[in-house]
N, C-alpha and C positions, 0 to 999 in steps of 0.2 A: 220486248227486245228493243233496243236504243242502236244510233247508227251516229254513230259518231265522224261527221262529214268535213273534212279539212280541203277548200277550194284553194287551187295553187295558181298564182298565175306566174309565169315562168318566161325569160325572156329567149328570144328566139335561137339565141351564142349559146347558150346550156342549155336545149331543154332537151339533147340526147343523155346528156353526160348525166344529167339532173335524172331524167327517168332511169338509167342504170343504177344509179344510187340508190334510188329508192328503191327500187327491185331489189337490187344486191345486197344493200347497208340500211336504210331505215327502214322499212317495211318488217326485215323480220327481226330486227329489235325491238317494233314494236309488239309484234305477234307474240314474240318470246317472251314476253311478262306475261301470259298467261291468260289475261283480261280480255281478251277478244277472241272470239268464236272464226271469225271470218274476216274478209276484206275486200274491195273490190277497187280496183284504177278504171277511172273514167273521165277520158275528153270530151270537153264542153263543145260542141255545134253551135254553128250561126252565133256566131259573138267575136267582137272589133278580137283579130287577130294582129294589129296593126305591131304593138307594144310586147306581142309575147303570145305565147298560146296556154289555152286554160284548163288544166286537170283537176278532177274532184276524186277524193282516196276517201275511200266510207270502210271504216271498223263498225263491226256489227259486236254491240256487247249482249250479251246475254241478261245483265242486272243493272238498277242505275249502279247500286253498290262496287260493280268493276268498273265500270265508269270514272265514279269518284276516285278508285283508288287512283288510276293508270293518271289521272289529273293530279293527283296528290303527289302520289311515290314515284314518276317516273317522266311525264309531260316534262316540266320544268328543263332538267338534261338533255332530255332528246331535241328541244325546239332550242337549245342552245347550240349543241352541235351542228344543225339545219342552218343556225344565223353564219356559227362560225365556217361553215364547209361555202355558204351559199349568199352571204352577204342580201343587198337589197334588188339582185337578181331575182329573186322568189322572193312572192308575198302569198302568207297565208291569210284567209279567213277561214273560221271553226265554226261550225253549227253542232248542236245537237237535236236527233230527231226521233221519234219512239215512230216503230211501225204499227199502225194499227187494223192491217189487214195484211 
């Protein structure tokens, strides 16, 4: 299984409005393609809150092959929508990570 880890850092003016969204409007857009089993929202501790505070959102895929697709056929829109809703308020970085235990 892979965990597909998108770390958000978010500025302090949106980060209700930004967390309802996701909940509400991206999250299960992403979900609804099918490609992911699971997902998890988690705030980051002990780190410079100065500029914004910092969430990490992990999709749990099942295959790399959902993986590749959800980056293929679907990423692309979604992370434009995210610019266009949220401008350079929110910055992401993406990891991918395979669980091995």
């Amino acid at each position: 299984m892979l965990v597909y880890n998108i770390t958000y850092a978010v500025s302090h003016e949106i980060h209700e409005e930004w967390m309802a969204w996701m909940k509400g409007t991206h999250i299960p857009k992403i979900m609804s393609t099918g490609l992911f089993s699971n997902f998890k929202v988690l705030r980051l501790l002990e780190v410079d809150e100065e500029e914004g505070l910092t969430f990490a959102v992990q999709f749990h895929a099942e295959t790399e092959e959902h993986y590749r697709r959800y980056i293929a056929e679907h990423a692309p829109a979604l992370r434009l929508n995210a610019t266009r809703q949220w401008g350079d308020q929110v910055m992401g970085f993406r990891t991918l990570m395979a669980i091995v235990q």
